[in-house]
N, C-alpha and C positions, 0 to 999 in steps of 0.2 A: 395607975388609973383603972376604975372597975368598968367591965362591959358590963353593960347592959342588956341583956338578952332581949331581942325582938319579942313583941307581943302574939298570940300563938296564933291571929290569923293571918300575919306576914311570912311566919315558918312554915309554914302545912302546905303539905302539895294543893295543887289547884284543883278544884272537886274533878271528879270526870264525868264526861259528857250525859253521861247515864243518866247523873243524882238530880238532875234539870226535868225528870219525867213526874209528873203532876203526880204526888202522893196518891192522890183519888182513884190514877189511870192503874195504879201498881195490884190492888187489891182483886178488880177485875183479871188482871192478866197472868195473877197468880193461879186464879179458878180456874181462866182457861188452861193454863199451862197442869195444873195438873189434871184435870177430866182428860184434856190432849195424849198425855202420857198413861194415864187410866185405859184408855181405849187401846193405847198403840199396842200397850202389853196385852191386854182381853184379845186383842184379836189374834195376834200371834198365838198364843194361850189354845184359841178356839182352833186355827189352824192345824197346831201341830197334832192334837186329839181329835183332828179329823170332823173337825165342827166348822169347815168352813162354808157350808150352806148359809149358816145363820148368820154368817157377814153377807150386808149390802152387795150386791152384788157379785157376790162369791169373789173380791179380789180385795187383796190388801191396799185402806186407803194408808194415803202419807199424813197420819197423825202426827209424828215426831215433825215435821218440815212446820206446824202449826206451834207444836205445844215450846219448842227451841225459842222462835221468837219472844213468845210469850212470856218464858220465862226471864229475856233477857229484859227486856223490860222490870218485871216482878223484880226479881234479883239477878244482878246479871254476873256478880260477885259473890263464889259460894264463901259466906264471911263468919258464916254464924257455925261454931263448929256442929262437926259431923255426928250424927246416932253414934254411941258406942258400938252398937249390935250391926253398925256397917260398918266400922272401924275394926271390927274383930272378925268379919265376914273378910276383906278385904285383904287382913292378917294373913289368914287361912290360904288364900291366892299366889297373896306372895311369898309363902314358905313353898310353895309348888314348885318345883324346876321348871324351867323354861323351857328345857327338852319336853320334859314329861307334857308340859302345855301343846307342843306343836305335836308331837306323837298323837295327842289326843285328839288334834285338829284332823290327821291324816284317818285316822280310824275314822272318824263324823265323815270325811270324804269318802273312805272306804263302805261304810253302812249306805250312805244315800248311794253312791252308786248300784249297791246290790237291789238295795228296796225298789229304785223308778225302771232297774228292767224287767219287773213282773207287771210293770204300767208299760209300756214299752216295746215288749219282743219282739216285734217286726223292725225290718231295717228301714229306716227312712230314702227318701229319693238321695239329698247330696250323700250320705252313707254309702249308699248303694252305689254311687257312682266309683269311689276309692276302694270297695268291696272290689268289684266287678276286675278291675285292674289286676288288686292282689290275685287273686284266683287266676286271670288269665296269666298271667307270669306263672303262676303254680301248673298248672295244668291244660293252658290254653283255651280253656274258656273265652268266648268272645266278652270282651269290655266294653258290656252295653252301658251309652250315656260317656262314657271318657271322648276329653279331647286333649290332645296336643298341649291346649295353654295351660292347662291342671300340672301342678307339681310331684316329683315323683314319690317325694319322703314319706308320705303316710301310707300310699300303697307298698311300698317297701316293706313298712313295719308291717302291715298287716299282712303281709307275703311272709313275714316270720312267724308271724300268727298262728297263720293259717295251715304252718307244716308243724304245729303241736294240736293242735284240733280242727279240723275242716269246721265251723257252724260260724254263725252270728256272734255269740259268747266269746270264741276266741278274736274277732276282729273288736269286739267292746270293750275287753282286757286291756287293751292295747290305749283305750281311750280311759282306762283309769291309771295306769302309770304313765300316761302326760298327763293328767289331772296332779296326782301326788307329784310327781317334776316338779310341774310349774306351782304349787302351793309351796314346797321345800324351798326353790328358789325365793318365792315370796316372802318365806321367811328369815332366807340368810340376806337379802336386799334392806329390807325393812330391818334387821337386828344392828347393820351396819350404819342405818341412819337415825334408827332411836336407841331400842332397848331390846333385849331378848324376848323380855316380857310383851313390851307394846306391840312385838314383832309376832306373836303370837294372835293377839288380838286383832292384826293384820290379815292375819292368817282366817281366821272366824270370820270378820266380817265378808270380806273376798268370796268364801265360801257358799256365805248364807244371800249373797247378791242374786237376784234374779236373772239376771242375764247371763251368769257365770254359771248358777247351778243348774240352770235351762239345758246346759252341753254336756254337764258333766256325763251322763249316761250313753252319750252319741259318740259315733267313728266320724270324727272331725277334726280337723288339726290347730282349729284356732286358739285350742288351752297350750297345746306344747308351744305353737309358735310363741305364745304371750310370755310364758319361761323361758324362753332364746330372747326375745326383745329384752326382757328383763335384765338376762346376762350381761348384754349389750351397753345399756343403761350403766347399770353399775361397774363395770368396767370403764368406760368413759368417766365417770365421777372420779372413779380409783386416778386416772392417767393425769387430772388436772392435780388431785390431792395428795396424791403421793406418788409422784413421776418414776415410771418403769420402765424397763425395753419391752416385757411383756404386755402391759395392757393392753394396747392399740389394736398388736397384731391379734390379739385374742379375740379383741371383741371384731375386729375382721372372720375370725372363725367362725364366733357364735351367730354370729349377723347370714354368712354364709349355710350353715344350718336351716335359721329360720326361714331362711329363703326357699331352700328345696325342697323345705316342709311348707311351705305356703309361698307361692308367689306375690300375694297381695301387702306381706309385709315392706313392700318398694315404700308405696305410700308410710308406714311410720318409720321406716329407717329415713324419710326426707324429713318427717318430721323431727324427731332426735337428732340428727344430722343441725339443721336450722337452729336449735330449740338451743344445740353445745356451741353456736359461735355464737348466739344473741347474748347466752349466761358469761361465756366466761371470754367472749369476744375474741376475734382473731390474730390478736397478737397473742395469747395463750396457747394456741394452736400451731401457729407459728416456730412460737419457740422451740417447739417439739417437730421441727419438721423433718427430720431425717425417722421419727419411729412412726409420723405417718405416711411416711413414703415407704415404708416394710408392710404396714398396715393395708395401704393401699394395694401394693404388690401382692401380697396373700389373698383380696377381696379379687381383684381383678386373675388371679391362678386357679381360685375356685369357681370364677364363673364362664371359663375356658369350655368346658364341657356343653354348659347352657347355652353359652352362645354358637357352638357348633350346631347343634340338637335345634337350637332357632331357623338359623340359617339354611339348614337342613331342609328345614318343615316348610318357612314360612317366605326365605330370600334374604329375611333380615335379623341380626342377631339383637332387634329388640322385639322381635316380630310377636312371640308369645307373649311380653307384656302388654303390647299395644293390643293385642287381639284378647287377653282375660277383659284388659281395663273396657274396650268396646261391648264385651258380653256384660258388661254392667247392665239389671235390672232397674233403669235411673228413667223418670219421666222427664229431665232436663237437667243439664248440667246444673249439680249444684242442692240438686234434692236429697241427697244424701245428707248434707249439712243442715237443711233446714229438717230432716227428722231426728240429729244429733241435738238441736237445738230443743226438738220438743221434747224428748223424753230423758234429757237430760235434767237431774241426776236421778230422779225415780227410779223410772222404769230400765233405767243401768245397775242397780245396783238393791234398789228398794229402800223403805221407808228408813229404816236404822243408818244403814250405809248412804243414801242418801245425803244423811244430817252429817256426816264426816266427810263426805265428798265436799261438801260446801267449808267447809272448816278445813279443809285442805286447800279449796283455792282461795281463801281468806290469805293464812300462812304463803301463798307462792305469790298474789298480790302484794302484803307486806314486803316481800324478801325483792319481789321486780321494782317497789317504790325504793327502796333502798341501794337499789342495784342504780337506779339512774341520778340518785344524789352523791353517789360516789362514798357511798359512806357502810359499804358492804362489806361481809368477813366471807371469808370460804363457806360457814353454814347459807353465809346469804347466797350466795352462788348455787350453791347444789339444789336450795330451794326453789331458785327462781329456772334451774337448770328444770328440775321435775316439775314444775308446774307448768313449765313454758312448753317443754312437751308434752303434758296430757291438754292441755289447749291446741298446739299445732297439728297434732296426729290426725283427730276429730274433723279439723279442719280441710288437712288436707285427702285425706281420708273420704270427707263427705265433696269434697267438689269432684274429686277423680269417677267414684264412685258412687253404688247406691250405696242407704245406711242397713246396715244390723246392729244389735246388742255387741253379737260375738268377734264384733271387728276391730273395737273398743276396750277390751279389756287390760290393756296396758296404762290408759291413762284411770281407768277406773280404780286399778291396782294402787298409782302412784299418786292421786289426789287422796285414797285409803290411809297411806303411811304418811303425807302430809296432814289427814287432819287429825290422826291420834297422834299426833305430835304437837300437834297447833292444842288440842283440847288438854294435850298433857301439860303443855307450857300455862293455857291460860287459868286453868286451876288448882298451879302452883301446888300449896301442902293439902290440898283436899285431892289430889290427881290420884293414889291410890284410889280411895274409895269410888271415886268416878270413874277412875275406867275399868274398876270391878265390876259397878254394876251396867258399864257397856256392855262389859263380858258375859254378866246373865244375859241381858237382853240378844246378846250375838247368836248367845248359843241355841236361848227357846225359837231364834228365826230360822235356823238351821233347819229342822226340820219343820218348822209353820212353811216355809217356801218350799220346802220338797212336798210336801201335801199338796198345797197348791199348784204347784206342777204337775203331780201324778191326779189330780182330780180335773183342773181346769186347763191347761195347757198340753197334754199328750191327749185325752181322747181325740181331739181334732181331728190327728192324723194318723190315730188308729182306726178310727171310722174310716178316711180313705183307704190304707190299707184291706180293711175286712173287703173292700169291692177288688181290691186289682189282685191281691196275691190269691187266693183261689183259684181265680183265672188263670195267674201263672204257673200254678200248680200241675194244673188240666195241662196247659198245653206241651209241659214239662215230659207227659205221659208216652208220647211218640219221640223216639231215639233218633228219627230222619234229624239231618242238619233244617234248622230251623231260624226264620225273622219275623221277629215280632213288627208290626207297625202300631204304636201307640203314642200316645201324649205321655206316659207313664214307664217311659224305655227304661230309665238305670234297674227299679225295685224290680219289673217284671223280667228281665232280664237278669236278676240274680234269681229270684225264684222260680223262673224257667230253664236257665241254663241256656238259654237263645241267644242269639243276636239282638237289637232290638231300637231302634231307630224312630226320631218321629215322622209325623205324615211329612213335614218339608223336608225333611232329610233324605224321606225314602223316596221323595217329587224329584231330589235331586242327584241322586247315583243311581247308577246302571242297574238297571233289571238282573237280579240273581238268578245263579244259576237252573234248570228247572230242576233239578234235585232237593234243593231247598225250597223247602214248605214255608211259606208265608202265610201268616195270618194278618189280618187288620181287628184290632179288639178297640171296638168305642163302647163307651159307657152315658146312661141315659143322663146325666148329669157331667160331664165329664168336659175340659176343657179345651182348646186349641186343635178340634176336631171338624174334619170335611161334614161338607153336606152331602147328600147324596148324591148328586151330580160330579160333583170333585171325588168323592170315593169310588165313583164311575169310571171315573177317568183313572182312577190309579189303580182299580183293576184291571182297567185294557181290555174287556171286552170281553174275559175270559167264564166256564162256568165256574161257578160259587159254591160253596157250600156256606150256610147260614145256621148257626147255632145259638140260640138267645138264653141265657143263665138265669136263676133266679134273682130276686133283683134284692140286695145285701149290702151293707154301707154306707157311705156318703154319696157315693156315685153311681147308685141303684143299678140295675141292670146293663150288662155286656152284653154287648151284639159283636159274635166274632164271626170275621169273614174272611173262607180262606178256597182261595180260588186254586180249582183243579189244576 
């Protein structure tokens, strides 16, 4: 008996949702879609040549966040083959090694670093504070601006710093090899979940993010700790997908790390923590319960120390975390999340990264819908595993806390290698040339956002600097033991070598001894400063000496006041 083959519109897959968009609407959206991406590239373009006056407002808008839609609409299926001359462009790419790719990543990190500290040279306030530590460990220095709740890891490091060169320079060093860490990491995480290559591209976009390359020139620790979470993460993947006796207890270590290098990582290790029983749910965890009860034994042996050191200070051995989380700069519980919400993905990452952050939580949406229809593979898991934490971290991150950029950069990271994998999957045999030409674009951002940084984001608070370090200069001059009382304690205290305290601080301990020289320095613009009345009073009654500066900076004119 002969079949008869079905007629061709009973065989044909069913159109997709796209082909339903009104011919008419396509033509339009094509025009946007390309002027959108005309602009995005002119601006970076103008950027990186140091022409960013001539953009609107001297800031990078999110033209790609407009011209993406657009095009999905127009064609949302790249169908129609590729230019030959991007198909050989593309070639060219991928005969590149993939070492040679990330090597070349690390040098772009190594250049920008050097280029934004001649924007830069002064040590900023939280700087100054993990400055001031190292030095006093080195030579006893007092630790103006440190407290107790602060972690010890990064003054450590720059306690090593500091005994190969005493300046600024050596503590900065210190903050490009955890930059290069944590990008290395970045890209053996990401080579492990796509490709060498895409992993590379990882690497670029990561770099070229605003909020990432914001830090990269500062003595901060929130890039290295982002490379220990990293660790973390990917050891956790490793433990469900290829079950070891080391994983667990590993990422107990790494975890332990990022801790003493930052204490605020509490908040994303709860989130990660949450993010590994929702993916791969607690009978997987379970089953392995004797390597997390090693895991846990190693986590709880390394915080033996911390919790003495708490108990110590504070009475209670969680006493330092409840007291950093209380020093949260939060107008209400929960404000942290609502500015996670607003500047989320933009101003995390910028206009390029942006349009892959979004194409990342597409890809971890997908893999969560999958994950609750039972119908998920291991890929779907890890998916829904990284995406489920770069959504919880944020989360819980911004209720605990206030928000930053630089708090964030793990889920930034990981919704990164979600969406050059998501964009790699959705344009199948055009995915060479496509994430070539991400890769131009990644790269001319690179330095379009260090322009932009060294132009419009550092003078700020080089103008505060030009008022307070002079000052701290001057007072540096007299070798008497010395306290400073200002609004401005960590910087003037590394640049004077003082003590240095603010006005409620110094309302609230003992009158030093009279051998030390106290000054009071306020500035005619200056913040969190006595009126004259209350500066009265914390003179005590005593005579003054009055010395008024010329008036220089953001903070015009110092009135310092140091009583006989």
């Amino acid at each position: 008996m002969q079949t008869v083959a079905p007629p061709p519109s009973t065989r044909s897959a069913p159109r997709p949702q796209w082909r339903a968009v009104p011919p008419a609407a396509r033509r339009p959206a094509a025009v946007v879609a390309v002027l959108a991406t005309g602009a995005a590239v002119a601006q970076q373009a103008l950027f990186a040549c140091g022409g960013g006056d001539l953009v609107p407002g001297r800031q990078p808008w999110p033209f790609l966040l407009l011209a993406v839609p657009a095009l999905l609409v127009a064609r949302p299926r790249a169908e129609r083959p590729v230019p030959e001359t991007v198909r050989r462009g593309a070639d060219v790419l991928r005969r590149t090694p993939a070492w040679a790719g990330a090597l070349a990543v690390l040098a772009a990190a190594g250049a920008v670093w050097a280029v934004l500290q001649d924007h830069e040279p002064l040590i900023g306030h939280e700087e100054a504070v993990y400055a001031n530590k190292a030095r006093s460990w080195r030579d006893g220095t007092p630790a103006a601006g440190w407290g107790e709740y602060r972690p010890p890891g990064l003054p450590a490091l720059g306690r090593l710093a500091l005994a190969v060169h005493d300046d600024v320079g050596a503590l900065r060093a210190v903050s490009l090899l955890l930059t290069l860490f944590t990008l290395t990491v970045t890209w053996w995480a990401a080579a492990r979940w796509t490709t060498p290559r895409q992993a590379v591209l990882v690497m670029l976009l990561v770099l070229g993010g605003l909020g990432f390359l914001r830090r990269v020139p500062e003595f901060l620790n929130d890039i290295g700790a982002t490379g220990l979470l990293l660790i973390v993460v990917v050891l956790l993947v490793r433990a469900q997908e290829t079950p070891g006796p080391l994983a667990l207890p590993a990422a107990s270590g790494a975890a332990l790390a990022a801790f003493y290098l930052r204490y605020g990582v509490v908040g994303s290790l709860a989130g990660v923590a949450l993010a590994a029983v929702l993916a791969y749910g607690p009978r997987a965890w379970l089953a392995q319960w004797r390597r997390l009860a090693v895991a846990g034994g190693v986590l709880l042996a390394g915080l033996v120390p911390h919790f003495v050191h708490a108990t110590h200070a504070t009475g209670s051995p969680l006493g330092l975390i409840v007291d950093a989380t209380d020093r949260a700069n939060r107008s209400y519980p929960g404000d942290g999340l609502v500015y996670y919400l607003a500047v989320f993905p933009y101003r995390l990452a910028g206009d390029l990264g942006a349009v892959v952050m979004t194409a990342g939580l597409c890809c971890a949406a997908a893999a969560v819908r999958r994950l609750r229809g039972r119908r998920a593979g291991g890929t779907d898991r890890r998916h829904a595993f990284l995406g489920l934490t770069a959504v919880l971290v944020p989360v819980v991150l911004g209720t605990a806390t206030d928000g930053e950029p630089r708090f964030v950069y793990l889920p930034v990271v990981l919704l990164t290698v979600l969406g050059v994998r998501h964009v790699a999957g959705r344009a199948a045999h055009n995915a060479t040339p496509l994430l070539a030409a991400v890769a131009l674009l990644a790269a001319l951002t690179v330095p379009a956002t260090a322009q932009y940084v060294a132009r419009v984001a550092m003078p700020k608070p080089m103008a505060q600097h030009a008022s307070t370090v002079p000052v701290a200069r001057e007072l540096a001059e007299d070798r008497r033991p010395c306290l400073i009382v200002t609004a401005y304690e960590p910087e003037t205290g590394w640049y004077s070598g003082c003590d240095a305290v603010t006005f409620a601080q110094y309302r609230a301990r003992p009158r030093p001894p009279a051998r030390v020289r106290v000054s009071f320095v306020l500035y005619e613009r200056g913040r969190l400063q006595p009126g004259r009345a209350r500066l009265a009073e914390l003179v005590g009654g005593r005579d003054v000496t009055v010395r008024v500066t010329a008036a220089r900076g953001a903070l015009g004119r110092a009135t310092v006041v140091t009583p006989r």
